[in-house]
C-alpha distance (Angstrom), angle and dihedral (degrees) to the residues before:
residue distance angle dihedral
X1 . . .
X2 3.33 . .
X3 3.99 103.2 .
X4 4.02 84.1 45.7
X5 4.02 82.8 56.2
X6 4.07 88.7 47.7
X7 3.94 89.2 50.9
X8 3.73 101.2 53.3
X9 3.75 90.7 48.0
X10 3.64 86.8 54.8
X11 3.92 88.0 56.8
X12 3.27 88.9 53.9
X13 3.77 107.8 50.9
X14 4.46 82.3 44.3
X15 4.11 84.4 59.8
X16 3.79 96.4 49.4
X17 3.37 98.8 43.2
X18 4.03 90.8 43.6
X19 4.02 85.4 55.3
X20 3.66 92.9 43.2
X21 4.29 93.0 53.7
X22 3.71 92.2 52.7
X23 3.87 97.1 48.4
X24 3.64 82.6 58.9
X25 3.77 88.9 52.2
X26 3.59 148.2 91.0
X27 3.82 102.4 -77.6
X28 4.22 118.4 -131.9
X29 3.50 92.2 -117.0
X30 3.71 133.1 55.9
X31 3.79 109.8 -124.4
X32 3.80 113.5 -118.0
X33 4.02 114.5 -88.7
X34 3.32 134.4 -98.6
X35 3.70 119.3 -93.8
X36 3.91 107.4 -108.1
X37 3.54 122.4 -162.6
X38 4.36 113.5 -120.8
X39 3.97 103.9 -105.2
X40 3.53 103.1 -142.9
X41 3.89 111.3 -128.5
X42 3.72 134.6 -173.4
X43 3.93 97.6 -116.1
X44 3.66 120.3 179.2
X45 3.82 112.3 -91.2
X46 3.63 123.0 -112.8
X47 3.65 119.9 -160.2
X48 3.67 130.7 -172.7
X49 3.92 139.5 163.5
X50 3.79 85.0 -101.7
X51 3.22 109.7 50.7
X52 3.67 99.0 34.1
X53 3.92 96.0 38.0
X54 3.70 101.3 -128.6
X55 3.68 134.9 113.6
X56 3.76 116.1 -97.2
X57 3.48 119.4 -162.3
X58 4.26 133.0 -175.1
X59 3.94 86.6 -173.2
X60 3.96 112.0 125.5
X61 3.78 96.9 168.4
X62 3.50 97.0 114.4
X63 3.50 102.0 43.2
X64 3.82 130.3 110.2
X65 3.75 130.2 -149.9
X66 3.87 100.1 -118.7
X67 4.00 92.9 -139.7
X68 3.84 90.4 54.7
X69 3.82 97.6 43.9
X70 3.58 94.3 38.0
X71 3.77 110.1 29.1
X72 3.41 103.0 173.0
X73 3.91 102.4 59.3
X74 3.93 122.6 94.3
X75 3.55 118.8 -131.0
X76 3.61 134.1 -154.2
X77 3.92 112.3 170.7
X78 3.64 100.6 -151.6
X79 4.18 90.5 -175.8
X80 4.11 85.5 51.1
X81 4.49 80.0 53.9
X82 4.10 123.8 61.1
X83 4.64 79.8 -127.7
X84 3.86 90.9 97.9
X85 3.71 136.4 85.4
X86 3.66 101.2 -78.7
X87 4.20 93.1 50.1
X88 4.13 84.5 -131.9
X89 3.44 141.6 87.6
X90 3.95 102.4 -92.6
X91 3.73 120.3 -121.6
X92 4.26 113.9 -96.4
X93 3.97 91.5 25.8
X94 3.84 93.4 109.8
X95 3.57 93.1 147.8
X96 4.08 133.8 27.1
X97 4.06 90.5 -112.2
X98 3.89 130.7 128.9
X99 3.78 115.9 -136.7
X100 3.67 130.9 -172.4
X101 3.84 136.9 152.5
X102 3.18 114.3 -77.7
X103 4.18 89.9 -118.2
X104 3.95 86.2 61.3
X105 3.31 94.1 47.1
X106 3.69 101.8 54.0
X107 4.16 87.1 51.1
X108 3.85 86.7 50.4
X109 3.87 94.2 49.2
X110 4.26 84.6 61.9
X111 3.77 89.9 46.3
X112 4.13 86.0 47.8
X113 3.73 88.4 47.5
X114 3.86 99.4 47.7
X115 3.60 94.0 55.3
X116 3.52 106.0 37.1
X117 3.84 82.9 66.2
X118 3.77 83.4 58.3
X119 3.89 98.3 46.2
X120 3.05 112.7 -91.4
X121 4.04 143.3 84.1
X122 3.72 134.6 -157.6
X123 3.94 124.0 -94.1
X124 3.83 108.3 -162.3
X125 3.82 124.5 -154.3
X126 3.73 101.5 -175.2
X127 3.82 134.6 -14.0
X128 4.18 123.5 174.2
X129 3.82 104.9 7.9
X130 3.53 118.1 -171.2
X131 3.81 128.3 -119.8
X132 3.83 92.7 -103.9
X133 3.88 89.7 59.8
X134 3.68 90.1 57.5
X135 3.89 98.3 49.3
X136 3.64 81.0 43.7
X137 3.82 87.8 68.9
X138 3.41 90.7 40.6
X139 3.62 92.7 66.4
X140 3.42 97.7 47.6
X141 3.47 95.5 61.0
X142 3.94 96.2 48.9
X143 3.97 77.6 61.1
X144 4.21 101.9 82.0
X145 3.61 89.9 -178.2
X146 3.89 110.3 58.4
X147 4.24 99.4 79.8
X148 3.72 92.4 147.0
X149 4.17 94.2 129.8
X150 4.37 85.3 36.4
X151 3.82 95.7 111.6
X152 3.99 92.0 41.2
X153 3.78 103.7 38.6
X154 3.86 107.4 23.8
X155 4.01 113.4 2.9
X156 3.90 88.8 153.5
X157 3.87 97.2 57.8
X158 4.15 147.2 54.1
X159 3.84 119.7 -129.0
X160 3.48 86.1 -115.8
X161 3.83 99.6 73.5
X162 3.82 95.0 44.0
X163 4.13 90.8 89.4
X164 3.74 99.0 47.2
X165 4.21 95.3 40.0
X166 3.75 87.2 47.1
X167 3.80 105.3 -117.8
X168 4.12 88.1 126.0
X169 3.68 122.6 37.7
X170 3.94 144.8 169.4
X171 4.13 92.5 -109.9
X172 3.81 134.5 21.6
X173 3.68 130.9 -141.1
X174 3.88 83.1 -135.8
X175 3.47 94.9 66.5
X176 3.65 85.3 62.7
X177 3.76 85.9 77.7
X178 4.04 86.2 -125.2
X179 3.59 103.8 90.2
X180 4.05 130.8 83.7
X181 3.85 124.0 -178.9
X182 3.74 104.1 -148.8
X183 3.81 152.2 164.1
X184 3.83 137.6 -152.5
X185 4.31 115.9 -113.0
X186 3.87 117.4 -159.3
X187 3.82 112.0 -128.1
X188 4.05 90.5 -162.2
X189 4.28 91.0 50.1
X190 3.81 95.2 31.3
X191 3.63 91.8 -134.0
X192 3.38 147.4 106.4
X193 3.38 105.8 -96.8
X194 3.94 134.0 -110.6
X195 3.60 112.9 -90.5
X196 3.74 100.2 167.8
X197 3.81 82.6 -118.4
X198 3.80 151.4 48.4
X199 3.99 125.6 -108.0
X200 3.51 120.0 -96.3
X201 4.05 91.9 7.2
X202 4.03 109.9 150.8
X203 3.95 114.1 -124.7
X204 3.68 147.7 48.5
X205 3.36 98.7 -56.6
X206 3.69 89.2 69.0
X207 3.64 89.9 60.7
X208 4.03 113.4 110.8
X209 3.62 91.1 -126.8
X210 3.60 102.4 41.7
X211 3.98 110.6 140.2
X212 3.73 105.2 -152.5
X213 3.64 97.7 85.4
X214 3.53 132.9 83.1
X215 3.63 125.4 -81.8
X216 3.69 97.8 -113.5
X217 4.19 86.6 47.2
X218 3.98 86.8 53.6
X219 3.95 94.2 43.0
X220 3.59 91.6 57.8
X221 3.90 101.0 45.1
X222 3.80 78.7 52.9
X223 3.65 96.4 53.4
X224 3.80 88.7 48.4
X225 3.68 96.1 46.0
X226 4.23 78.4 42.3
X227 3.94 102.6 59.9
X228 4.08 93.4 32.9
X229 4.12 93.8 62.1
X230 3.58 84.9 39.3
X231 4.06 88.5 61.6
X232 3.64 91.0 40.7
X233 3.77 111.7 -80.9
X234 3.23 136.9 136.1
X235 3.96 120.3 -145.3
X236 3.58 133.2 -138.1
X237 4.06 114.8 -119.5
X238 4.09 92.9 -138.2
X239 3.54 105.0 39.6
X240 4.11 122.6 55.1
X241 3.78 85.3 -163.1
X242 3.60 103.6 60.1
X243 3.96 136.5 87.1
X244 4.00 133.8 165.0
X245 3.98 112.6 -166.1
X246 3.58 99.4 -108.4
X247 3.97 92.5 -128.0
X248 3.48 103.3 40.4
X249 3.72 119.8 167.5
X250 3.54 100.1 -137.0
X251 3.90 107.8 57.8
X252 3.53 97.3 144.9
X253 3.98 107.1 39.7
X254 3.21 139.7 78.8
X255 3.58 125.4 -153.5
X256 3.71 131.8 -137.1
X257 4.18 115.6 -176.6
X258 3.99 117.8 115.1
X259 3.70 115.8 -109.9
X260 3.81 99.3 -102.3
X261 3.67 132.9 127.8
X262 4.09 93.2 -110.8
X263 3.64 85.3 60.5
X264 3.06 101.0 76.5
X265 3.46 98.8 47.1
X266 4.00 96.6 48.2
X267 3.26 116.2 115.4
X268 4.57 92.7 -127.5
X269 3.65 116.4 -120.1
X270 4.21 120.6 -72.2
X271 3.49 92.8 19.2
X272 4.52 120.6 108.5
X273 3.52 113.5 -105.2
């Protein structure tokens, strides 16, 4: 009696002390985690027809090679060059060439043509740039810390005010295939001439009708701005440099091919070759 009294209180100390080891111990299931706040991150931007609701289009066929159509302007592709904003190469410039639709380019060939016969040609900066320029740009500004064009482009501002004052944006008139950023160069100086201000520089000053320039710099930004309507375009009220042909047969897409050669004679995507 007794040693069967001994043996069941030996059971019972083994059972206690087998519960007490695994409260100690690793449980079987992981407890639930820890709530963590989102850290916000600038990730690139991806933009598509569907999630941007705009029409997105790969189709070159009605696009002109600006230094066929319009022989006599100079170009000098500052996206295609690391002298712009961004200090790089932009995304889509895979070749130094000026593209518009062919529409655009006809109304800038009479612009060309009136004022070479007062002097002067047109340098162009940019013309159709393609979506994956823009979101290019976009990127760049998410990034706070790359200011390496800041005292040449936009010395007066921080990155963070170029979304909500509308110097960066998710789409670009130019990739409309309508729109050409472009100065006036003197045949008699053989220069470019004196705007009062650089291309693509971020502020007033780039404004067409910005006062604090010199009478000569305001005369010619007026006799660009002058001509271009003349042909047909419309200009932009903060840049000097900018013009979209007022009828432009594209208002509603927004094209995505590189600027290469071969793109223009691809046949675009769902159509027979």
């Amino acid at each position: 009696m007794l040693c069967a009294l001994l043996l069941c209180l030996a059971l019972l100390l083994s059972a206690c002390g087998g519960r007490a080891a695994q409260a100690d111990g690793p449980t079987e299931e992981a407890a639930p985690a820890a709530t963590v706040a989102p850290v916000e991150t600038a990730a690139p931007v991806e933009t598509s027809d569907e999630t941007a609701g705009v029409k997105l289009s790969d189709d070159a066929s009605d696009f002109v090679l600006l230094s066929e159509a319009v022989p006599d302007v100079i170009l000098e592709i500052r996206y295609y060059s690391t002298y712009n904003f961004v200090g790089e190469r932009i995304d889509g410039y895979e070749e130094p060439l000026a593209m518009l639709t062919s529409e655009a380019a006809a109304a800038l060939k009479g612009a060309s043509d009136e004022l070479l016969d007062m002097g002067y040609r047109l340098k162009i900066f940019d013309a159709y740039r393609p979506q994956m320029a823009v979101t290019h740009f976009m990127n760049w500004a998410l990034d706070a810390d790359d200011v390496r064009m800041k005292e040449y482009f936009y010395p007066e501002l921080e990155k963070d005010v170029l979304f909500p004052q509308g110097y960066i944006a998710e789409h670009s008139g130019h990739s409309r295939g309508s729109t050409v950023d472009l100065t006036l160069f003197d045949m008699r100086t053989e220069r470019e001439v004196d705007m009062g201000g650089t291309f693509d520089y971020f502020g007033a000053l780039s404004h067409p009708d910005y006062t604090g320039i010199t009478e000569e710099q305001y005369a010619m930004r007026m006799l660009l701005r002058e001509v271009m309507m003349k042909h047909g375009f419309r200009p932009l009220e903060e840049e000097w440099w900018h013009f979209t042909l007022d009828n432009e047969p594209y208002p509603d897409t927004y094209f995505t091919f590189p600027i290469n050669s071969e793109s223009l004679a691809a046949e675009p995507e769902g159509k027979a070759a």
